[in-house]
C-alpha positions in Angstrom: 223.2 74.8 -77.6 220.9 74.5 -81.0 219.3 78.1 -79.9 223.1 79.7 -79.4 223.9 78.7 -82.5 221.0 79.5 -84.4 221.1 83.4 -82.3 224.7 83.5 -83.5 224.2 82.6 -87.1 221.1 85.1 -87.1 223.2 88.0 -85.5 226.0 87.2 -87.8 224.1 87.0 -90.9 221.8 90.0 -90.6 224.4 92.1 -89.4 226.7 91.5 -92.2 223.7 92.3 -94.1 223.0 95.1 -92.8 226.3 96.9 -92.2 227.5 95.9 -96.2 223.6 97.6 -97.3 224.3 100.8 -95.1 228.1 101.3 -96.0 227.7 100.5 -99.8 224.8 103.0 -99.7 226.8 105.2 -98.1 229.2 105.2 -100.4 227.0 105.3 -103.5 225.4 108.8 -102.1 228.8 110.4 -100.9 230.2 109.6 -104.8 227.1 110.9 -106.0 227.2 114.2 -104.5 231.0 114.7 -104.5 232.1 113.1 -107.7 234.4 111.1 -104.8 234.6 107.6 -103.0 235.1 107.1 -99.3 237.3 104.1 -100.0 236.0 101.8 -97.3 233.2 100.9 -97.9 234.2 99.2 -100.9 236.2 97.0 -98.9 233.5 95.8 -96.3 232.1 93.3 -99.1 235.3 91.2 -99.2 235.4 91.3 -94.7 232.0 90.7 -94.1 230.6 88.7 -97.4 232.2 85.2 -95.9 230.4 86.2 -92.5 227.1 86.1 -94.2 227.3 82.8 -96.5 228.3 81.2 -93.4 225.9 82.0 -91.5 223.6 81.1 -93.5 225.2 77.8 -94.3 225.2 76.9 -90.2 221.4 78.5 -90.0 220.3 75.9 -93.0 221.9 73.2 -91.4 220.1 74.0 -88.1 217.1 73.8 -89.8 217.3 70.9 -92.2 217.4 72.6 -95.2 220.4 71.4 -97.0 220.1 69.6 -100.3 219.8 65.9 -99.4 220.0 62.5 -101.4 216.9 60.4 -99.9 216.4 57.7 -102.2 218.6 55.3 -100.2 216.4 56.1 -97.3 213.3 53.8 -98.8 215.5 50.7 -99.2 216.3 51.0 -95.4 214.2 50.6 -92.4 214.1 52.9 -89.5 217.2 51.0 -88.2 219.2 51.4 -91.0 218.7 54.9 -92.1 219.3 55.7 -88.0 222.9 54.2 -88.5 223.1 55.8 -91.9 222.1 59.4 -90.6 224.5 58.9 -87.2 227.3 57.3 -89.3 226.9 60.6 -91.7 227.0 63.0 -88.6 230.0 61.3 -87.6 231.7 62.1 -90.9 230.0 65.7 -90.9 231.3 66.4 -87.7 234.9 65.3 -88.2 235.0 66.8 -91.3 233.7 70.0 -90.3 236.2 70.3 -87.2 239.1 69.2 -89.5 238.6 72.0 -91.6 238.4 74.5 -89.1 242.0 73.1 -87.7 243.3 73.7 -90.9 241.6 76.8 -91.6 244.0 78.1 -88.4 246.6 77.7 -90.9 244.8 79.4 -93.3 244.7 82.1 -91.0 248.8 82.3 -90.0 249.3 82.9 -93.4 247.2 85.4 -94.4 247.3 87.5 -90.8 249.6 89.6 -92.9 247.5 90.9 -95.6 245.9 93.9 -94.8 243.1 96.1 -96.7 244.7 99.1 -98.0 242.0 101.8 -97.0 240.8 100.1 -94.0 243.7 99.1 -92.2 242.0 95.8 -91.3 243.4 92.3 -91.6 242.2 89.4 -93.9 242.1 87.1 -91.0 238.8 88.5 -90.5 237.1 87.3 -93.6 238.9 84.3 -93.3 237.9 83.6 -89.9 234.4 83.4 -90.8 235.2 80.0 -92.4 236.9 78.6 -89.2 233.6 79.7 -87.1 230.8 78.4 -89.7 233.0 75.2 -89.3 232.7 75.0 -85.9 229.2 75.8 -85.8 228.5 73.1 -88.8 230.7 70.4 -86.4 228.5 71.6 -83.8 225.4 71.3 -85.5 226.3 67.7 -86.8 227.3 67.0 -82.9 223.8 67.8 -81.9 222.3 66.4 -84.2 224.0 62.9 -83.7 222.5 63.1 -80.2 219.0 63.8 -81.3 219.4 60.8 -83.8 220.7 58.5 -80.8 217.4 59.4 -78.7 214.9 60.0 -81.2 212.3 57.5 -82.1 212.3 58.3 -85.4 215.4 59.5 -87.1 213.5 61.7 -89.8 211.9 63.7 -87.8 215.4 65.0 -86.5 216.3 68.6 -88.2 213.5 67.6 -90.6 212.2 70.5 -92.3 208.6 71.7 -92.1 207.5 73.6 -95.1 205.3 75.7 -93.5 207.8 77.4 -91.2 208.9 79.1 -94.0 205.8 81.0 -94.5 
């Protein structure tokens, strides 16, 4: 499920990445040789920005890389920071899939904006935030399991420096 998610989040992120770089440049060259804009790709920024962040939001969770308070940890033992760490997932994951619910509300209501050159709905860009959620509930789902089975809860999503090299 972990490697689904983190294929997803890659796919989503790059090509958001990707298609905002190629239309944007497209647009810059077209107005520079025609004194003229193509219109849409100025709107792919505000459709396919939210795609990227949360991508990258569910990718950094996947890997352990969110900003993380840790000096309660040393007053613990390995006992107590497991039930701290499961008890957080808990409240990760319940979070996480309450904001998607409402973000389906979020998404009634703003189903009828439409960008003007495009043609294409804002429930797209807003959707990304009801997907990252679901991936992030996901994610903290997951991880709860690892934390159950683990023998040592640290070493669940804990994040190795040197993969980043």
């Amino acid at each position: 499920m972990d490697a689904a998610i983190v294929a997803a989040g890659v796919a989503v992120a790059i090509s958001a990445l990707v298609v905002m770089f190629v239309s944007l440049m497209a647009e810059v060259i077209v107005r520079y040789f025609t004194n003229q804009g193509m219109g849409w790709p100025t709107e792919m920024p505000n459709i396919l920005f939210p795609w990227l962040v949360m991508g990258g939001i569910v990718l950094a969770a996947q890997r352990g890389q969110h900003i993380a308070v840790t000096a309660i940890h040393g007053w613990l033992g390995r006992a107590g920071n497991r039930m701290l760490m499961v008890g957080h997932q808990v409240l990760v994951a319940a979070a996480f899939f309450y904001l998607a619910w409402v973000g389906l509300d979020v998404i009634e209501i703003t189903g009828s904006e439409v960008y003007p050159v495009t043609g294409i709905s804002a429930r797209w860009a807003y959707m990304a935030m009801i997907v990252g959620f679901v991936g992030l509930g996901i994610t903290a789902l997951s991880t709860l399991v690892r934390l159950l089975i683990a023998n040592d809860p640290f070493s669940v999503r804990a994040h190795h420096i040197e993969e980043d090299v």
